[in-house]
MDAnalysis code that builds the backbone (N, CA, C; Angstrom):
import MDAnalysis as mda
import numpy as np

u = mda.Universe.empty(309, n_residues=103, atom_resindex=np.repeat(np.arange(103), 3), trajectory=True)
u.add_TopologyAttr("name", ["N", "CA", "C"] * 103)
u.add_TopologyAttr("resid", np.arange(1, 104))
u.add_TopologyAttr("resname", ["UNK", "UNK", "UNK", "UNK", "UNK", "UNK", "UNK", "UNK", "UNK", "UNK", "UNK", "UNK", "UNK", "UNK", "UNK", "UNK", "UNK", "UNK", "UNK", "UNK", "UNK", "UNK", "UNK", "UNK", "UNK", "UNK", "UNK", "UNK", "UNK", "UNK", "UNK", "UNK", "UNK", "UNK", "UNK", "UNK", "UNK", "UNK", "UNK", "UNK", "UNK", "UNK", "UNK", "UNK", "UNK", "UNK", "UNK", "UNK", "UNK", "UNK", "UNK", "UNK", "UNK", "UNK", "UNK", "UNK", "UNK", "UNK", "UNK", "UNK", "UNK", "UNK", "UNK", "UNK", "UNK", "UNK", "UNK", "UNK", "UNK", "UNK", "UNK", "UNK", "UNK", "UNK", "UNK", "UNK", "UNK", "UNK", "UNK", "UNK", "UNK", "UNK", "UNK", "UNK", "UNK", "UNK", "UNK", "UNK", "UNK", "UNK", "UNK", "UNK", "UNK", "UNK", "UNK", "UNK", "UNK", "UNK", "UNK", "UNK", "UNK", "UNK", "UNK"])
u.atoms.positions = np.array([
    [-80.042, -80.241, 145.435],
    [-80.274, -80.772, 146.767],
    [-78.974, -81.395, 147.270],
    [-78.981, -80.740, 148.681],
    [-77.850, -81.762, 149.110],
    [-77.815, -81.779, 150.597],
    [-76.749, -82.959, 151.045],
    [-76.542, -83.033, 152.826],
    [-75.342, -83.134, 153.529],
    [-75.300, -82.958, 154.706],
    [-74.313, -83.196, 155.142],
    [-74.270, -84.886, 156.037],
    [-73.509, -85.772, 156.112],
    [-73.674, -86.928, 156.331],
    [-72.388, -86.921, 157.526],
    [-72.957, -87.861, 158.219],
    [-71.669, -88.313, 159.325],
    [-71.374, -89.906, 159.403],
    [-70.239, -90.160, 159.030],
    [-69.799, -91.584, 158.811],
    [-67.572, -91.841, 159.131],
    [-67.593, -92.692, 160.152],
    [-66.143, -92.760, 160.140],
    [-65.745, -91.763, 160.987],
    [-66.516, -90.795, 161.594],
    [-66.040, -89.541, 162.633],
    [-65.986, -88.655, 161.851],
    [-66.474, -88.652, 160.250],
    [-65.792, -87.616, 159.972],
    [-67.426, -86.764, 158.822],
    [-67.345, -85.434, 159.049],
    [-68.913, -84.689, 158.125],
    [-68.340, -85.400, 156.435],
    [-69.579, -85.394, 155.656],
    [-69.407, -85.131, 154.354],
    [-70.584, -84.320, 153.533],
    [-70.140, -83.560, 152.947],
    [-71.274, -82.707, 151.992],
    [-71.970, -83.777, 150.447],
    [-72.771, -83.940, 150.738],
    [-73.002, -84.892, 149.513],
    [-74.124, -84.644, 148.619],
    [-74.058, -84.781, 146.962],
    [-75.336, -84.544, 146.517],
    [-75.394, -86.157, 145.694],
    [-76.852, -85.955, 145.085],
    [-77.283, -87.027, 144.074],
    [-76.046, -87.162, 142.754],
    [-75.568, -88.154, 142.498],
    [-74.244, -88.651, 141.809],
    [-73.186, -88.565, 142.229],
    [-72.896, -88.016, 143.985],
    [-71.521, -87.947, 143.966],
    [-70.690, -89.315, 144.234],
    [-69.594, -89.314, 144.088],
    [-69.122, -90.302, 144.807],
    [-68.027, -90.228, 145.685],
    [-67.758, -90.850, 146.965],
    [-67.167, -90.154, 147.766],
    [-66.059, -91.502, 148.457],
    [-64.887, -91.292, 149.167],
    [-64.279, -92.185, 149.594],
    [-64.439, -91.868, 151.044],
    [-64.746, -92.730, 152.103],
    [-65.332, -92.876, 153.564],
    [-63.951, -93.652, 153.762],
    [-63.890, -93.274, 155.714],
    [-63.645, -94.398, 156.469],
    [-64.053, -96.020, 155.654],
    [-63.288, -97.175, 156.182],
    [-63.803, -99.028, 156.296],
    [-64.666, -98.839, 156.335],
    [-65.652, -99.765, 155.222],
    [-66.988, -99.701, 155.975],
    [-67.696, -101.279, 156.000],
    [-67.723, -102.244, 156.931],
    [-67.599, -103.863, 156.670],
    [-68.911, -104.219, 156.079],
    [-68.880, -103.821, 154.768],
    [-70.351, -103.807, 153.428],
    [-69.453, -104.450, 152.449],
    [-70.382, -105.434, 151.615],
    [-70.184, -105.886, 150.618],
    [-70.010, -105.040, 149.139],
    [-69.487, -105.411, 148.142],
    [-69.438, -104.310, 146.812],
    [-70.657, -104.516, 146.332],
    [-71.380, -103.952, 145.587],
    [-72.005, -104.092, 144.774],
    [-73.741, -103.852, 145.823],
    [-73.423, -103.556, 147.080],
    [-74.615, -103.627, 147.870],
    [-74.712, -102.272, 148.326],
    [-76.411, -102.120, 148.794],
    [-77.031, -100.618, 148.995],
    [-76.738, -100.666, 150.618],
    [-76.159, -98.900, 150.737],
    [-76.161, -98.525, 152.360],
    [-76.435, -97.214, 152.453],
    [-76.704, -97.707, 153.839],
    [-77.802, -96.350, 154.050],
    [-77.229, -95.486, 155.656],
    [-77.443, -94.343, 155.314],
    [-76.828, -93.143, 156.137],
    [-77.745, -92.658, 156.708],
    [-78.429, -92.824, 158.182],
    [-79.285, -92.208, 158.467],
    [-78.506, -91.236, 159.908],
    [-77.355, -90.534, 160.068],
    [-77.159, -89.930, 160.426],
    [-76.973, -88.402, 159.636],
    [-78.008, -87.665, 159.521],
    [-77.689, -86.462, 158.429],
    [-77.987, -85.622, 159.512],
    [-76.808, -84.584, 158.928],
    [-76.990, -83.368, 159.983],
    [-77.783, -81.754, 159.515],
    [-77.814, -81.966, 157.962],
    [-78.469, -80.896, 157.415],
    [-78.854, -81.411, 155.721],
    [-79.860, -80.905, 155.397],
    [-80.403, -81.364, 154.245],
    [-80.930, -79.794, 153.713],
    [-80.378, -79.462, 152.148],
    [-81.054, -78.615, 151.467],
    [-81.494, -78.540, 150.667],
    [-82.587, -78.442, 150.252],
    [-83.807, -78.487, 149.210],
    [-84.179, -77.516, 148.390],
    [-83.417, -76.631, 147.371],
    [-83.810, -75.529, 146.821],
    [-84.192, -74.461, 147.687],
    [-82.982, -74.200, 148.616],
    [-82.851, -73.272, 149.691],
    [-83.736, -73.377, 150.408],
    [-84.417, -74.472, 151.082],
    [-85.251, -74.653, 152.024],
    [-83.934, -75.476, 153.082],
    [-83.321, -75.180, 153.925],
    [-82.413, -75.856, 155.073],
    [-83.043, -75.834, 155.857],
    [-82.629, -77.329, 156.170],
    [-83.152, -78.093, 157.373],
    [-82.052, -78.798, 158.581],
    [-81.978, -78.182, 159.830],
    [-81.477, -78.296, 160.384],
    [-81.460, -79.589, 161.663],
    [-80.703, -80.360, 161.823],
    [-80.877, -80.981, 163.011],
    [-80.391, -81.213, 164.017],
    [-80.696, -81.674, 165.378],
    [-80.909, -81.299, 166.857],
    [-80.791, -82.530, 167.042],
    [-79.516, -83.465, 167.385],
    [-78.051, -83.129, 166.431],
    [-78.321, -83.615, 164.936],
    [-79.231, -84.527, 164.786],
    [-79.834, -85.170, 163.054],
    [-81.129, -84.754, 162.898],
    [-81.536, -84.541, 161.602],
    [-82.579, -84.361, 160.494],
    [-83.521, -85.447, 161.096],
    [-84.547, -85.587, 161.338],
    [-85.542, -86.849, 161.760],
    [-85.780, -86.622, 160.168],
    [-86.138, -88.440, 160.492],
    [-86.455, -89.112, 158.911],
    [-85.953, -88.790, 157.531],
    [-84.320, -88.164, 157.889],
    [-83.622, -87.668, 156.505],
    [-82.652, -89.257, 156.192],
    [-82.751, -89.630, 155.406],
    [-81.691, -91.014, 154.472],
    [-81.138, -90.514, 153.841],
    [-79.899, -90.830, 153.441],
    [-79.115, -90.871, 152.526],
    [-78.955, -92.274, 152.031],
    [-78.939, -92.711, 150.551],
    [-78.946, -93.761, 150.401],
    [-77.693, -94.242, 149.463],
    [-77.041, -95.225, 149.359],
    [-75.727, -95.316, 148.360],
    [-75.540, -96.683, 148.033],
    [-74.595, -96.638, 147.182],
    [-74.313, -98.368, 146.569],
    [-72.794, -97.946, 146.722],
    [-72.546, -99.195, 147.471],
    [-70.872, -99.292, 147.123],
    [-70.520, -99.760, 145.832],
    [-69.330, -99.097, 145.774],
    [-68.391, -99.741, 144.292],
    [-67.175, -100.306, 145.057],
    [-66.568, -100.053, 145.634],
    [-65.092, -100.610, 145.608],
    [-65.002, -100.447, 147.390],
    [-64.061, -101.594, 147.719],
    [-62.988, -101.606, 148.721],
    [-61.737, -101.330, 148.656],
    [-60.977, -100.191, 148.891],
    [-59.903, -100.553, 148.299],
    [-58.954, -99.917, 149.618],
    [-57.166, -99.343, 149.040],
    [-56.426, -98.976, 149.998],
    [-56.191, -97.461, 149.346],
    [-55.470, -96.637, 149.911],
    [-55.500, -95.331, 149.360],
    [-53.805, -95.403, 149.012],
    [-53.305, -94.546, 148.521],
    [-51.740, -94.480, 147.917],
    [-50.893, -94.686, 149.510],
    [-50.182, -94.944, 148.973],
    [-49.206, -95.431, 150.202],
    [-48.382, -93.680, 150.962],
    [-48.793, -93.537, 152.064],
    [-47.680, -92.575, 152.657],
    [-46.659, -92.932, 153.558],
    [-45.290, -92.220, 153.042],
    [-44.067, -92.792, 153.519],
    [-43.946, -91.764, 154.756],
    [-43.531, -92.277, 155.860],
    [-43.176, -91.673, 156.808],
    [-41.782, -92.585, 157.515],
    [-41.024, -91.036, 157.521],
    [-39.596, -91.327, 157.465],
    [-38.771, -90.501, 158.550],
    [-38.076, -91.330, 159.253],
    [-37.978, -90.542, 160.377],
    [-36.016, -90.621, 160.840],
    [-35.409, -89.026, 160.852],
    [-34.126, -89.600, 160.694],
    [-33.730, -88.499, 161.823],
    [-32.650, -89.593, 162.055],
    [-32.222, -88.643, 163.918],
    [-30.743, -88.506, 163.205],
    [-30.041, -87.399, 163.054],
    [-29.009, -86.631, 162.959],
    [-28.013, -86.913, 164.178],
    [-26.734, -87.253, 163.549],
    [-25.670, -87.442, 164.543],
    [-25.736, -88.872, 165.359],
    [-26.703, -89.067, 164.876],
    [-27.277, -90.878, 165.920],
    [-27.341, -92.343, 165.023],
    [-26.651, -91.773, 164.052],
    [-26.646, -93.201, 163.120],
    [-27.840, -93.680, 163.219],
    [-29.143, -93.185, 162.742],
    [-30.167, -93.882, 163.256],
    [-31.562, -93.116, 162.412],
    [-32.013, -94.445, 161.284],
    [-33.724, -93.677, 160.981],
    [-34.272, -94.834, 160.500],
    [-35.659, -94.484, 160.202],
    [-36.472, -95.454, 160.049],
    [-37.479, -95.225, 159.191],
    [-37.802, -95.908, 158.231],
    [-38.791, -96.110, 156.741],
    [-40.096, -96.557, 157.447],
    [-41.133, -96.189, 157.045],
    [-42.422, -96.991, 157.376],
    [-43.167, -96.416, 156.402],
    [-44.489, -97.255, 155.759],
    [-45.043, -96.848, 154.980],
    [-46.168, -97.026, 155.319],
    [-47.573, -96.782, 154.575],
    [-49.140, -97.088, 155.333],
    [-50.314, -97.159, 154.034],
    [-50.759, -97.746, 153.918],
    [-52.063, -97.760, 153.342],
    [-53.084, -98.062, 154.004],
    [-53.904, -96.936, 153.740],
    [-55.340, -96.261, 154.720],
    [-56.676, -97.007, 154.035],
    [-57.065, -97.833, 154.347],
    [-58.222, -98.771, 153.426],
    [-59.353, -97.606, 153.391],
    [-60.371, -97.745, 152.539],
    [-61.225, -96.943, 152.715],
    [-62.273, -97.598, 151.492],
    [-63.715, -97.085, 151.827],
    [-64.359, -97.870, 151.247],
    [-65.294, -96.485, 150.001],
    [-65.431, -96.544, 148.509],
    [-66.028, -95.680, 147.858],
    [-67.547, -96.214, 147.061],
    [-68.392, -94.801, 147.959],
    [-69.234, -94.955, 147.787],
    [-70.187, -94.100, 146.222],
    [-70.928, -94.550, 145.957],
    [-72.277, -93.847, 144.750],
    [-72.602, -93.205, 145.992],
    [-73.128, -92.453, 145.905],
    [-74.779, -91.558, 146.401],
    [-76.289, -91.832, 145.325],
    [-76.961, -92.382, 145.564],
    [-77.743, -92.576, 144.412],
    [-79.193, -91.627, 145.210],
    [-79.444, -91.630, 146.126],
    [-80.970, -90.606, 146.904],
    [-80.821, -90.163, 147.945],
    [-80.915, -88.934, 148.337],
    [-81.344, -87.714, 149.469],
    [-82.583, -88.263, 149.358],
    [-83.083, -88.255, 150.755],
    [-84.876, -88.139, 151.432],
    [-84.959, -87.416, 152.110],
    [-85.556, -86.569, 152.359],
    [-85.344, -85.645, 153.684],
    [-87.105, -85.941, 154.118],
])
């Protein structure tokens, strides 16, 4: 069984044990959240489609961690212009359990 979930702007395919890294999400660690935007749910090839969401499909999860993702360097150098610039970024993101599909 599995779904597709919408969180952060962005789809995710998810089944029972996965664990997945999302967009921020302003939830505590160790606490249950719940996804009730699902856009498709499959059940031993029974798909279920929704118009734009699944009525009464949950996804349910426990956070584990807050954290930042590896740092990307973006580096920017202008030729002939004596001139560049270092910047670096860490993208926070929050990782979730999947612990139940409901459809």
């Amino acid at each position: 069984m599995y779904a597709v979930i919408v969180t952060g702007g962005k789809q995710y395919k998810v089944t029972e044990g996965d664990e997945i890294k999302v967009e921020k999400l302003p939830v505590e660690v160790g606490s249950e959240i719940t996804f009730d935007q699902v856009l498709l749910v499959s059940d031993d090839g029974n798909l279920t489609t929704g118009k734009p969401y699944v009525e009464n499909a949950k996804v349910t999860g426990s956070v584990m961690a807050q954290d930042k993702a590896k740092k990307v360097i973006v580096y920017k150098y202008r030729p002939k212009k004596d001139s560049s610039k270092k910047q670096g970024h860490r993208q926070p993101y929050t990782k979730i359990k999947i612990n139940k599909i409901e459809a």
